[in-house]
Backbone atoms as SQL, in Angstrom:
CREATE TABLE atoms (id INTEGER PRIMARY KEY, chain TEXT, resi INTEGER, resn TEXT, atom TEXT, x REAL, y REAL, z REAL);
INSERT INTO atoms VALUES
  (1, 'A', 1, 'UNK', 'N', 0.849, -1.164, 0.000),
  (2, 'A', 1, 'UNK', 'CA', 0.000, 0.000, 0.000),
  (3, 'A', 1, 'UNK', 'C', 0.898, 1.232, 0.000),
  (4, 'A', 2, 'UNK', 'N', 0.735, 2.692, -1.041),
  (5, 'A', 2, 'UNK', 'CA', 1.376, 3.569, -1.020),
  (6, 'A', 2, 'UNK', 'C', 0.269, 4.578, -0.506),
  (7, 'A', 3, 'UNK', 'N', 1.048, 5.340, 0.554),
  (8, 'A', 3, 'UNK', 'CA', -0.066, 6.730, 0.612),
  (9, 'A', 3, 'UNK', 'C', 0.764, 7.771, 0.445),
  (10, 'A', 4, 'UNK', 'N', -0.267, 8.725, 0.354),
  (11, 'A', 4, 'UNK', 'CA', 0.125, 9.962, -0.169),
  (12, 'A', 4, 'UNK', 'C', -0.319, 11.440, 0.406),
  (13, 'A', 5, 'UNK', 'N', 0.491, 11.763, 1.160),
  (14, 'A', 5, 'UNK', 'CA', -0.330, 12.697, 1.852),
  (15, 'A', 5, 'UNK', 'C', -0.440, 14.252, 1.491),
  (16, 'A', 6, 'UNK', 'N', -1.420, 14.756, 1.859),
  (17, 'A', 6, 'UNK', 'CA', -1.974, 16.268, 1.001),
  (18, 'A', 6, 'UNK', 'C', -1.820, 16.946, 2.411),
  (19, 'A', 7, 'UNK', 'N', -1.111, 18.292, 2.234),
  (20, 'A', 7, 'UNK', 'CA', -0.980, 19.137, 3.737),
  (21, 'A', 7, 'UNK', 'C', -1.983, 19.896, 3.976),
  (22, 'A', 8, 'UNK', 'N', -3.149, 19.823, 2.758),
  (23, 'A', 8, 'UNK', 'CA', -4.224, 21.026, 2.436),
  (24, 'A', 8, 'UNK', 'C', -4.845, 21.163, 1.222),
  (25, 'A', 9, 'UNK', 'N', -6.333, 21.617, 1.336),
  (26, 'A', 9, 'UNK', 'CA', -7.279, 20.933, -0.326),
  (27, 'A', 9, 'UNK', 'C', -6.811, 21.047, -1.257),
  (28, 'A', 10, 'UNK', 'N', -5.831, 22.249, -1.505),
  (29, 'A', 10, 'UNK', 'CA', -5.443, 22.682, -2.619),
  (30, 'A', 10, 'UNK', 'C', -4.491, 21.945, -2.987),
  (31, 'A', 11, 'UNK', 'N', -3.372, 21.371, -2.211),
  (32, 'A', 11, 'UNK', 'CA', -2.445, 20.274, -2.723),
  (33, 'A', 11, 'UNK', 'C', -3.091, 19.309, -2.991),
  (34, 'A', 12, 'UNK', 'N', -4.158, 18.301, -2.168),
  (35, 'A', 12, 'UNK', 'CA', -4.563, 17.238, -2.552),
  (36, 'A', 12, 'UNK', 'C', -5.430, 17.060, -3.914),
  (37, 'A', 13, 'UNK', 'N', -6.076, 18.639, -4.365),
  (38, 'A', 13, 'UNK', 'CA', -6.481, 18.560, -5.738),
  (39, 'A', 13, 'UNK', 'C', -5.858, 18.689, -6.726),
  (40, 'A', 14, 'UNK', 'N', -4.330, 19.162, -6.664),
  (41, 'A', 14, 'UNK', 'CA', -3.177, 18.588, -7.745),
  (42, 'A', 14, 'UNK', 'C', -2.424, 17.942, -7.600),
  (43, 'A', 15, 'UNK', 'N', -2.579, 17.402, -6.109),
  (44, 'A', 15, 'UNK', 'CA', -2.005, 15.656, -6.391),
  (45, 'A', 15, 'UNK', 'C', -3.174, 14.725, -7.392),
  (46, 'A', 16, 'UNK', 'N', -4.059, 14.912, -7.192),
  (47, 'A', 16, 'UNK', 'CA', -4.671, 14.018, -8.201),
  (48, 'A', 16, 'UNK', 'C', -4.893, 14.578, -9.408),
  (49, 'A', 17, 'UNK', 'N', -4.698, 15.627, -9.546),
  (50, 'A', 17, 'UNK', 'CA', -4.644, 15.899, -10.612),
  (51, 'A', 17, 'UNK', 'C', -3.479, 16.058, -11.843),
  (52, 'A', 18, 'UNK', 'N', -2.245, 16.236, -10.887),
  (53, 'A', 18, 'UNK', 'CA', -0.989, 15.461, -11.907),
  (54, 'A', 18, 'UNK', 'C', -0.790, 13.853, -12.284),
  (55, 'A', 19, 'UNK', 'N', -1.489, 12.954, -11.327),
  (56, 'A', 19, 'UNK', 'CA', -1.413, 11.457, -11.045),
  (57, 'A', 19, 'UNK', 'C', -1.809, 11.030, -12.242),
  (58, 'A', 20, 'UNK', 'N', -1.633, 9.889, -12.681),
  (59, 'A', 20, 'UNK', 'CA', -1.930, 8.919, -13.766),
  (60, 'A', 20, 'UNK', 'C', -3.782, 8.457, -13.508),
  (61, 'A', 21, 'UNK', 'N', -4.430, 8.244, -14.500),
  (62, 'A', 21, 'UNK', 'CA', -5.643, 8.412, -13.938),
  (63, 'A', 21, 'UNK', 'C', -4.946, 6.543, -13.673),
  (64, 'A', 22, 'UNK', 'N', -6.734, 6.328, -12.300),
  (65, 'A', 22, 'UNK', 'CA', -6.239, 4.933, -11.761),
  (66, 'A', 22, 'UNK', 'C', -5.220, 4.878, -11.021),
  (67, 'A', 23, 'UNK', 'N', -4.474, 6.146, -10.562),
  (68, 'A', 23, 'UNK', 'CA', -2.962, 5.373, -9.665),
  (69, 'A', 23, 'UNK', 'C', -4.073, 5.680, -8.543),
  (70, 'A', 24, 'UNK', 'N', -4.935, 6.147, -8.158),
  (71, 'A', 24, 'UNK', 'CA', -5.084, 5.764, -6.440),
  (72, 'A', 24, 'UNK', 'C', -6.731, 5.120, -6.326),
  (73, 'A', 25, 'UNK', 'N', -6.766, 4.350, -5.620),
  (74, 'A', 25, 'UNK', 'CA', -8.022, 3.558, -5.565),
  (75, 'A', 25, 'UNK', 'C', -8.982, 4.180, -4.401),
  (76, 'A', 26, 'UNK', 'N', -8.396, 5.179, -3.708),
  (77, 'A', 26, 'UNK', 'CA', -9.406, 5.349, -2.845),
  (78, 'A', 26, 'UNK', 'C', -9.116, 7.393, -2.286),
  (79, 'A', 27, 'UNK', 'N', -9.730, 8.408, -1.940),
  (80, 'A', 27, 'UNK', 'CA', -9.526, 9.062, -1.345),
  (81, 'A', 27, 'UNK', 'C', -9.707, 9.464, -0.233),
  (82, 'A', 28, 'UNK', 'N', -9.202, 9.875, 1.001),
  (83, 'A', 28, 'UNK', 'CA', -9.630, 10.244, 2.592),
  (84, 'A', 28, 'UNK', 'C', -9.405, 11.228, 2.507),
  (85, 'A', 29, 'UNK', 'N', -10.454, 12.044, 2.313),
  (86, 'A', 29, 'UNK', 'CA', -10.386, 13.537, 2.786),
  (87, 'A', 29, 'UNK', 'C', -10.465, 14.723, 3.998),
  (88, 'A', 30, 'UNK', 'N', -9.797, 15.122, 4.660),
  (89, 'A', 30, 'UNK', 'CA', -9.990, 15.737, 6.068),
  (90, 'A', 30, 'UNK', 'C', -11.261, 16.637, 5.427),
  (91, 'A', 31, 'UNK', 'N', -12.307, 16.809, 6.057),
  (92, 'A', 31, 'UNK', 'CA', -13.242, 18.101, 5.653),
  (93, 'A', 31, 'UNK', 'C', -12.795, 19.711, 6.293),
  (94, 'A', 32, 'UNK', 'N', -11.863, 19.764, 7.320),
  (95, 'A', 32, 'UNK', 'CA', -11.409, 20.643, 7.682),
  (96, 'A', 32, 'UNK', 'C', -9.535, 21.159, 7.907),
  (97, 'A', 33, 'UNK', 'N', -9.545, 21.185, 6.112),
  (98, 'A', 33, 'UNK', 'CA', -8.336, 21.850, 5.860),
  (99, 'A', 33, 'UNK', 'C', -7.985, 23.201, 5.734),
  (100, 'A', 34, 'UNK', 'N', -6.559, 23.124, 6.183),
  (101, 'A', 34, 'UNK', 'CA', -6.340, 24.767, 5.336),
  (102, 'A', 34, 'UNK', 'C', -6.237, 25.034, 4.052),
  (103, 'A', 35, 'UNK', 'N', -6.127, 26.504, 3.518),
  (104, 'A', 35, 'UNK', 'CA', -6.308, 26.914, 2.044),
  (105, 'A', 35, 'UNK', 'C', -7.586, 26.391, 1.162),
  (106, 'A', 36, 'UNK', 'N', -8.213, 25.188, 1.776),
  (107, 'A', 36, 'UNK', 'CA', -9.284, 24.644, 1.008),
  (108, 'A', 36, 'UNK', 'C', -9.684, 22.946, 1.638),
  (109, 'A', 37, 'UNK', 'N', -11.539, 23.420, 1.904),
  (110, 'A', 37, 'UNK', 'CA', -11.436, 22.573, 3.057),
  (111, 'A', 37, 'UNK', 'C', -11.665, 20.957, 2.307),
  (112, 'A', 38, 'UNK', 'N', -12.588, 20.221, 2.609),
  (113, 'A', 38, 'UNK', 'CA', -12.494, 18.831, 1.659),
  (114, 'A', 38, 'UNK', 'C', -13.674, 18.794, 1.226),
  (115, 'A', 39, 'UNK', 'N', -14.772, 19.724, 1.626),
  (116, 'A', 39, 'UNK', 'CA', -15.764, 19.544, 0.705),
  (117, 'A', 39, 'UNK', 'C', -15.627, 20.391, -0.999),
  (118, 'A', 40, 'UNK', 'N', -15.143, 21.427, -0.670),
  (119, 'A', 40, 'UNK', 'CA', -14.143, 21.922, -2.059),
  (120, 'A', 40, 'UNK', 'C', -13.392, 21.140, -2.589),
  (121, 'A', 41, 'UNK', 'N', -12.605, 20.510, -2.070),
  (122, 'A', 41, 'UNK', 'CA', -11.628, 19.755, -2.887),
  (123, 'A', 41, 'UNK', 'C', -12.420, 18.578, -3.644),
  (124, 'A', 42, 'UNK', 'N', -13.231, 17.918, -2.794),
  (125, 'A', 42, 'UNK', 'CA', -13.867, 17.378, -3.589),
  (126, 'A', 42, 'UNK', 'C', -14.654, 17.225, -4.856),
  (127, 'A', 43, 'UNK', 'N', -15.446, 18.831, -4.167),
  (128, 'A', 43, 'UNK', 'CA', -16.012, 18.928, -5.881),
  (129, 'A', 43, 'UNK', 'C', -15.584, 19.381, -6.867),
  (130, 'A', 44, 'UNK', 'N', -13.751, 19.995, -6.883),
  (131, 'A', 44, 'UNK', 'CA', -13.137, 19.910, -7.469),
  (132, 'A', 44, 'UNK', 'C', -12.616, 18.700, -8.310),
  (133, 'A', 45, 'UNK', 'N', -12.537, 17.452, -7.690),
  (134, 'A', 45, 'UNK', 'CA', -11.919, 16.578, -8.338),
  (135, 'A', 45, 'UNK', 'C', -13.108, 16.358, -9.459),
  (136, 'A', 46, 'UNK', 'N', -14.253, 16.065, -8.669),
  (137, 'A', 46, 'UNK', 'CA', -15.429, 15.093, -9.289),
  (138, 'A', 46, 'UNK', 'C', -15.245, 16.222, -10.155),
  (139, 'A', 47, 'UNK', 'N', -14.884, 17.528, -10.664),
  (140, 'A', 47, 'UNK', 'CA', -15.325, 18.100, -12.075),
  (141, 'A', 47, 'UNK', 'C', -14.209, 17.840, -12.788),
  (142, 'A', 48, 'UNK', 'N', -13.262, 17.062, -12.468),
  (143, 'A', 48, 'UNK', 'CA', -12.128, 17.094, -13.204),
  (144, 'A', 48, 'UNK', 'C', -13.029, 16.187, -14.323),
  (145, 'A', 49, 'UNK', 'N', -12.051, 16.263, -15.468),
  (146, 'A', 49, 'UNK', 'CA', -12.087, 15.896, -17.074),
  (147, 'A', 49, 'UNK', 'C', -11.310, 14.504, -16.962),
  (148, 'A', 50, 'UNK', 'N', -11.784, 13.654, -16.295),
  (149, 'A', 50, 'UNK', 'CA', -11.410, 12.426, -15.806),
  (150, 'A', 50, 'UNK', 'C', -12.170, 10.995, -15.267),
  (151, 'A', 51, 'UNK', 'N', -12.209, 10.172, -15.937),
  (152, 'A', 51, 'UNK', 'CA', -13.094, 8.886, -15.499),
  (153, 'A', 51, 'UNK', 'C', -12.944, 8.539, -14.381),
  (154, 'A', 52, 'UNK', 'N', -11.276, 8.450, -13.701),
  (155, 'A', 52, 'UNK', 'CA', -12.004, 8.492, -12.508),
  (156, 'A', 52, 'UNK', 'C', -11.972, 8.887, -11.330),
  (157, 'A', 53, 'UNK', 'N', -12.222, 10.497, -11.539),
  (158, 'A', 53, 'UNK', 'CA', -12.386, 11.569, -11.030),
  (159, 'A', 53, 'UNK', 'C', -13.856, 11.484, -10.466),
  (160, 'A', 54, 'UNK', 'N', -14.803, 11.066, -11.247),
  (161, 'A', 54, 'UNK', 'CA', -15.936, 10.469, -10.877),
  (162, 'A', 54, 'UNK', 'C', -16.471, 9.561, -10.782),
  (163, 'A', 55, 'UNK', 'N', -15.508, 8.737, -10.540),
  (164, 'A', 55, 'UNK', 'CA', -15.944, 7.216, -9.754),
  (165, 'A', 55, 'UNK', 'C', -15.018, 6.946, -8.673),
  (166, 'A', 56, 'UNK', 'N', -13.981, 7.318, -8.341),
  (167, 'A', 56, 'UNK', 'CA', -12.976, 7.130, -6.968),
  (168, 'A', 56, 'UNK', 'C', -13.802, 7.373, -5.948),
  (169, 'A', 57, 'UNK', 'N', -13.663, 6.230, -4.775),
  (170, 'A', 57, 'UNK', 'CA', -14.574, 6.577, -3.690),
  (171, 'A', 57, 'UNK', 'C', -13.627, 7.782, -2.984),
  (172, 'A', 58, 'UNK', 'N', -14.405, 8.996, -2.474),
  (173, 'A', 58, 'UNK', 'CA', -13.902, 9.611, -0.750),
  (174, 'A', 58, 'UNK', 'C', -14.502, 9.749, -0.285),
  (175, 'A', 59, 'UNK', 'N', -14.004, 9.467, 0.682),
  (176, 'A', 59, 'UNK', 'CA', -14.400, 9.358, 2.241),
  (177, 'A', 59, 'UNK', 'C', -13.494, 10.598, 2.844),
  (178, 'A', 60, 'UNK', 'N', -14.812, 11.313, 3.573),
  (179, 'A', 60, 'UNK', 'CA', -14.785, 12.662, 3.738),
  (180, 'A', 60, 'UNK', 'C', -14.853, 12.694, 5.668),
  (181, 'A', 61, 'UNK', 'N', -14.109, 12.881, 6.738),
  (182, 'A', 61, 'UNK', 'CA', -13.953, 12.629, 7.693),
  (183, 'A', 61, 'UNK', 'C', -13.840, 14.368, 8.288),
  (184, 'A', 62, 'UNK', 'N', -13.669, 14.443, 9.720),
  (185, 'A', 62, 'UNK', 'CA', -13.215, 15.368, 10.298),
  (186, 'A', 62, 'UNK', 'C', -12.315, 14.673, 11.049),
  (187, 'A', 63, 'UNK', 'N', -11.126, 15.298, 11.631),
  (188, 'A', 63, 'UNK', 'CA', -9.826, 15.112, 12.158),
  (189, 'A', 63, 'UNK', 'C', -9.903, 14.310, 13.389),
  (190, 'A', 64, 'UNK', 'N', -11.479, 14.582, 13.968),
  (191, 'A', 64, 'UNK', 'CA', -11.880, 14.261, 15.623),
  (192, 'A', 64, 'UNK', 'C', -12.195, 12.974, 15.672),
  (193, 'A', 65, 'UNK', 'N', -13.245, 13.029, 13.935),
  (194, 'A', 65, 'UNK', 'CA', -13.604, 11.626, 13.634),
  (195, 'A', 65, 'UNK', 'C', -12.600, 10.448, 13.825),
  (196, 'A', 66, 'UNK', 'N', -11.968, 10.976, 12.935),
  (197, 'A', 66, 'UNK', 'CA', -10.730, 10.055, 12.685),
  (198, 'A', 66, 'UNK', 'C', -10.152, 9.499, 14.058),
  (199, 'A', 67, 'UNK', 'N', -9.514, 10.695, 15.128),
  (200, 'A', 67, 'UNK', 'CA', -9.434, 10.623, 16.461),
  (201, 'A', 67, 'UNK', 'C', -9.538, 9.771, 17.301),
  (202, 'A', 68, 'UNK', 'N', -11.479, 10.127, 17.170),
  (203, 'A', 68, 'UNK', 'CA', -11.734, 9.271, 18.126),
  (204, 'A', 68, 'UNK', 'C', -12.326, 7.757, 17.735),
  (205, 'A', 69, 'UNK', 'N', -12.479, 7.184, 16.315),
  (206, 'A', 69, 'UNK', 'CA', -11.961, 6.035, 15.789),
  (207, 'A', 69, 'UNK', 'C', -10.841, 5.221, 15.973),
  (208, 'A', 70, 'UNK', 'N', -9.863, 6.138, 16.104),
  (209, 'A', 70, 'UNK', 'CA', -8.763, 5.653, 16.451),
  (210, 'A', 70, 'UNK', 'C', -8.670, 4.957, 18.222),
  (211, 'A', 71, 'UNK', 'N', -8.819, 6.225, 19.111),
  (212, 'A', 71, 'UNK', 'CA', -8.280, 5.620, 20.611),
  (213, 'A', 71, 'UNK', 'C', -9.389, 5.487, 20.917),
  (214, 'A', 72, 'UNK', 'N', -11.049, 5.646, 20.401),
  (215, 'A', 72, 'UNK', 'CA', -11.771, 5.351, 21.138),
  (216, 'A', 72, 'UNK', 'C', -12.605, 6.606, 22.342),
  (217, 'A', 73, 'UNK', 'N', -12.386, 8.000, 21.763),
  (218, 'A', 73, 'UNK', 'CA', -12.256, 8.707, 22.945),
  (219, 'A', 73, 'UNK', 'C', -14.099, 8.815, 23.107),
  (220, 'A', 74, 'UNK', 'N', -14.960, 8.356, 22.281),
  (221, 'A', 74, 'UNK', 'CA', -16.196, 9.054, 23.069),
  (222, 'A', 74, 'UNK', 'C', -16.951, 7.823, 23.590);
């Protein structure tokens, strides 16, 4: 498994958008980024001029989500 990490919407929408279409099978999007949060980025991708730009699943999370998935906090 390779990941790839985006510091913020705006990087993660030209990471996929320089990528080979098909190099990533899945996206996790923080919904609360800087420069651009993940519900933007998203509907950025899905307008990309790309097959599968609109079929890649994301999964759209908040940071807490993730969090407290992780240790369990609530």
């Amino acid at each position: 498994m390779i990941v790839t990490k985006a510091w913020n919407g705006r990087e993660a929408v030209e990471i996929f958008e320089n990528s080979e279409p098909g190099y990533f099978d899945v996206i996790l999007m923080n919904l609360m980024m800087p420069k651009m949060g993940g519900l933007e980025a998203t509907r950025r991708i899905r307008k990309m001029d790309r097959e599968d730009a609109k079929s890649i699943p994301i999964d759209i999370k908040t940071i807490l989500a993730v969090f407290d998935q992780v240790f369990g906090t609530s």
